[in-house]
Every structure is written in C-alpha cells, then in structure tokens.
N, C-alpha and C positions, 0 to 999 in steps of 0.2 A: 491388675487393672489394665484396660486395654488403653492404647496408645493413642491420643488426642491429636489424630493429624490436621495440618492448617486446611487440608476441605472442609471436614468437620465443622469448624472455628466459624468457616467461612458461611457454610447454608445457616449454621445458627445466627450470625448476624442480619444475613440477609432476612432471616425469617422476620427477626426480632427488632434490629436498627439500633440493638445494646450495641458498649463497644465491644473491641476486638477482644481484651484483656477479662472483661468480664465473662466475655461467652466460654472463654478457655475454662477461666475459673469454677462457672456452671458445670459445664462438659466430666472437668475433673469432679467435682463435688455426685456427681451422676454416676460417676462411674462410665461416661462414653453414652447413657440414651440419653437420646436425642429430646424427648417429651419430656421429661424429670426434668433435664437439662431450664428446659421453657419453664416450667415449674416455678423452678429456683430464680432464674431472671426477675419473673412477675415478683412474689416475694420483695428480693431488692430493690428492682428499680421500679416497682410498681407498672403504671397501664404506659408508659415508654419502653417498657421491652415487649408490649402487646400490640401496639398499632399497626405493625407492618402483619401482622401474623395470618391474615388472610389473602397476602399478595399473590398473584398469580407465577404459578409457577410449571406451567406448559402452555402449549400455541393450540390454535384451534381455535372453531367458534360455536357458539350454540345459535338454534334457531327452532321458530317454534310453527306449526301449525293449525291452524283453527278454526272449525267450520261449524257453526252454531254452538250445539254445547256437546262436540264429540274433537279433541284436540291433544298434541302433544308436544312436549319442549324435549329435544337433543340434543345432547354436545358431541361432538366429534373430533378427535385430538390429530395435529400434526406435528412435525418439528421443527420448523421456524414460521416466527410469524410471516415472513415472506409468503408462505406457500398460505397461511391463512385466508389472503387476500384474491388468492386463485379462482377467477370465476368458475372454472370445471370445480375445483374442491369445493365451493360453496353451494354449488350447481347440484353436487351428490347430496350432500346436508341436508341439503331444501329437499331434495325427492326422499330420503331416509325419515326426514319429516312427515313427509306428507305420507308414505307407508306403513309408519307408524299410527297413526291418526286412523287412518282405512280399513287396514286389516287386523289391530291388533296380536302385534307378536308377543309372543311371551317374554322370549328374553333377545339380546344381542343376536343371538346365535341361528334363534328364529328368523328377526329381520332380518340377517345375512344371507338366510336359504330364499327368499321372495323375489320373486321376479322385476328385474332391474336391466336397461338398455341406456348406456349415454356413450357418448365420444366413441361409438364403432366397440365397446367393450358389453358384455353380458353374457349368457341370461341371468345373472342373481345379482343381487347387490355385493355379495362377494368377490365376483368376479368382475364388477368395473371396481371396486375398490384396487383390488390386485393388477388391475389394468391401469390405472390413474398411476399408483404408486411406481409403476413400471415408466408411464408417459410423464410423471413431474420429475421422478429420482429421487424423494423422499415417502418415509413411511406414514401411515395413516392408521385409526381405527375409530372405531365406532366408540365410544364410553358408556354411556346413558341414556335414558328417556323415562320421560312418567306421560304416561296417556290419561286422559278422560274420559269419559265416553258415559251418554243416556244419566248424569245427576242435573248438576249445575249449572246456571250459564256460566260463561268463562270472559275471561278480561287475559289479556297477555300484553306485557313491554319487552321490549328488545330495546338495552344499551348497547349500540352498534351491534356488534357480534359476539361482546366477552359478556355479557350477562343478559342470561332472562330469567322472565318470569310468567308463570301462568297463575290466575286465581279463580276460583270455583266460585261461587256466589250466587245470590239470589235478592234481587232487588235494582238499584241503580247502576246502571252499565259506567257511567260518568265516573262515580264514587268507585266504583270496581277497578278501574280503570286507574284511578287517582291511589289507591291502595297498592297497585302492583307497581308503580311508579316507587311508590315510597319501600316497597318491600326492597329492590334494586339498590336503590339509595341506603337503607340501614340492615340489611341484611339479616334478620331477625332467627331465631332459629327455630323457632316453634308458634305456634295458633294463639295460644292461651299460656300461662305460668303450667299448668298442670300438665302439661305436652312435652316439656324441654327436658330432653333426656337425663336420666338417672347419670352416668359418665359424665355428661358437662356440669353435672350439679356438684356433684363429687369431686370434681378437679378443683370446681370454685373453692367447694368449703375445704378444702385440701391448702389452699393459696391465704384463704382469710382466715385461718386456723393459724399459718405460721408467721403472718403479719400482726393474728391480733398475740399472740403468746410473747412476741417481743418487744408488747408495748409494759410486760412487768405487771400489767393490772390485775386483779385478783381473779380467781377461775372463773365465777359467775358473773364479771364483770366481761372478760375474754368469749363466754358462751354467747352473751348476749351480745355482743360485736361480731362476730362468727355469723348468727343467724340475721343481722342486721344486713351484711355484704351480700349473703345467699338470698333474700330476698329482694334487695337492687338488684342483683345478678337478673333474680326471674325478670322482673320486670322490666330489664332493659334489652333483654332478646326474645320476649315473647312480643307479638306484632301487638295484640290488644293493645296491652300496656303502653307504648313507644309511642313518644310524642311526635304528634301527624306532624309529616316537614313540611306541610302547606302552610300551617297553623301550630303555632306551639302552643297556643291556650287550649287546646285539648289532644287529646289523646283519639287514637285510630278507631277504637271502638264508640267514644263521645262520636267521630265524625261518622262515623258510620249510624248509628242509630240518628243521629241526626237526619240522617240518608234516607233512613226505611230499609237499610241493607246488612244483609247479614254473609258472613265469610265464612264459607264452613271450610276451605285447605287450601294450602299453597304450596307453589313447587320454584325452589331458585336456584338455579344453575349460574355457577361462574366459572368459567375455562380454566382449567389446572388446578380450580378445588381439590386439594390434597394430592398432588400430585408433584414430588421433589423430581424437579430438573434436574440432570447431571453436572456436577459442579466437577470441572476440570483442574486439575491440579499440574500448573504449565510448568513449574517448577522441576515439578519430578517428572513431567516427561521427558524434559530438554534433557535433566541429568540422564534420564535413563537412556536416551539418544546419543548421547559423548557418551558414554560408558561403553554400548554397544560398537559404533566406531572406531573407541578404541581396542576394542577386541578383535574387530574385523582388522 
C-alpha cells in the first residue's frame, strides 16, 4: 500500500473540510486515490465532506465576449492571485476573448497562432503571452473557451473575474439574463436530468448504495432508497429542475415558460475547476534543508 503523506492528508481536507484523522482514514481505506478517498468521506460523513469540494484551486480569471448572438467565455490561468488582478494580464484575457468570438479557433493551440500585439510584445498571441510572462515573472496559460456563433441569442454574467457564464436562448433577454445569474449561483451540471453525465450518476449511485446497505434494511427496500437519492441527485444539478434563487416557489424551467423563454445550452466556468494546487510540504523541506547542511 502506498504511503499516506501529510500533503495527501492535507489537499483531502481542503477539498472536503472533513477532519484531519478522517481523511487519513479515507486515504488508507483507498489505498492513496485521491477520488475513492472522496467516496468514502461522502458515505461517512455525508454532504459535510462535500461542500468545499468545488473550491477553487488555481488563480486566474475567466471573461467572456459577446456581440449579438456570435460570443465566447475563457478562462485563463496564472499563479498567484496577485498577478490575477494585473491589468496587462487581464488586458490579454479580454483580447483572447474577443479572438475567440471573431475568428473562431479550433483549439488553444489555434488561438495561440492568431495575430496578437499588446505592451510592445507580438505577433501572436503566443508571443505576448511569453512576453508578459517574461515582464510579470510569473507563468500564464490559456485553459479553455466554448464559442457561439449564428444559433441563439445569448445572455452572459461575470462574478468578478472567478466565474462565468454564457447562456444560449431564445426568448426574454431579461429571464436569460436572470437564469445565467442563477446558473453562477447553483452551479448546476447539466440542461435537463437526461444531460448529466453517465460518471457523476455512477459515482452518486456508488455513494447511495453504500449509505443505503448500512441502514440493515432489506434489499428491495435498500434498491428503492438507492434509486430515491439518484433521482434527487438528477434534479438538484440539472438547471430545469433547481429551484429559481429569485423565487423558490418555482422552479427555473416554471420561470422560464413563464417567460416565453426557452434555454437550449449553457457554459460555466469557474477558475481552477479541477485543478489541484501544489500543496507544499514545509516540513519536509526544512528537514530536507538541515540535512543537506549538514552534509555540506
């Protein structure tokens, strides 16, 4: 079994906000992965070892571009928030934005080859990237985007800079508007129940399988509790479903047809979505600092 070091210990609670002793416990029970690990927490301590689990864990900011119904949301990663707040760094964002949107590139790779000039660096966007990176002293890169282009009208919210959202739609820009607000807000993972992937359904009935097998009740009793939790599951991260934050007496889809409006896709980026931070282990460097010392 591999060796449960206190970094380990350490990103699982941060993920989770179990405690210390538990996460070990998990960790070993896992055998060292990391997900399993998360697994097993949920199980025990139920939705208190889940709240933190979408926290942000890289710098950077997303922004989004939009000019009728042809537009794009980007995130862009750096390594301290310090350098997030950098109007050059933000300054590149917003034209990687707006590139995106224009010319549609394929991938990353693409936008990178497109002709770009800021702060005396170019011609590509690659090259003031690598020029910035040179004039802050910290690294940069591009992540992500989802373009639009010639369907839907669009609606977009920016929470400052660590979350957006763009929504596709057809009907009240107002309600559209008020929908991508709320998508920022509850985070939803899918359009409809029928959308949310096969892997997060799977993990759920994986979780409500070994919560309900521990309550002792009998198997068709336990089946029926299983498919009880997976179908809360659907409905609390499918958007329809999720109760509007404007209005709890109905639901997103109630205020929507309310509307005249219909939401055919949405896109939500939050900065460091799935992205584990280096967690330093100060301990073992010091030691490993006096050790070398004393060798020297």
């Amino acid at each position: 079994m591999p060796a449960i070091t206190a970094s380990m210990v350490a990103e699982l609670r941060a993920k989770t906000d179990a405690p210390m002793m538990e996460c070990k416990k998990a960790l070993t029970e896992a055998d060292g992965d990391a997900a399993r690990a998360e697994e097993i927490l949920r199980v025990k301590l139920g939705n208190k070892a889940g709240k933190a689990a979408s926290r942000i864990t890289a710098e950077g900011v997303i922004t989004a571009s939009v000019d009728g119904r042809t537009g794009a949301l980007l995130e862009i990663n750096c390594e301290t928030d310090f350098v997030s707040k950098n109007e050059a760094f933000m300054a590149f964002a917003r034209s990687c934005a707006d590139l995106v949107a224009r010319s549609n590139p394929a991938d990353v790779a693409a936008l990178s080859a497109l002709p770009l000039s800021q702060d005396g660096f170019g011609p590509t966007v690659e090259d003031v990237r690598k020029g910035l990176i040179g004039k802050i002293g910290e690294n940069m890169s591009i992540r992500r985007f989802k373009r639009y282009a010639g369907g839907g009208q669009l609606a977009h919210y920016l929470h400052g800079t660590r979350i957006g959202v763009i929504v596709e739609f057809e009907g009240n820009a107002v309600a559209a508007k008020d929908v991508a607000m709320h998508v920022a807000a509850m985070k939803p993972k899918a359009l409809a129940t029928s959308d949310v992937p096969a892997d997060l359904i799977e993990v759920e009935r994986r979780v409500a399988a070994e919560k309900a097998a521990e309550s002792g009740k009998p198997a068709e009793i336990v089946a029926k509790m299983v498919d009880g939790s997976v179908q809360k599951f659907l409905k609390e991260v499918s958007l329809l479903n999720q109760t509007f934050v404007k209005n709890d007496k109905q639901t997103v889809e109630q205020m929507l047809k309310a509307a005249a409006t219909q939401v055919k896709s949405f896109t939500l980026y939050v900065v460091g979505e799935g992205i584990e931070k280096k967690v330093d282990d100060f301990a073992a460097e010091v030691a490993a600092q006096v050790a070398a010392a004393k060798g020297g």
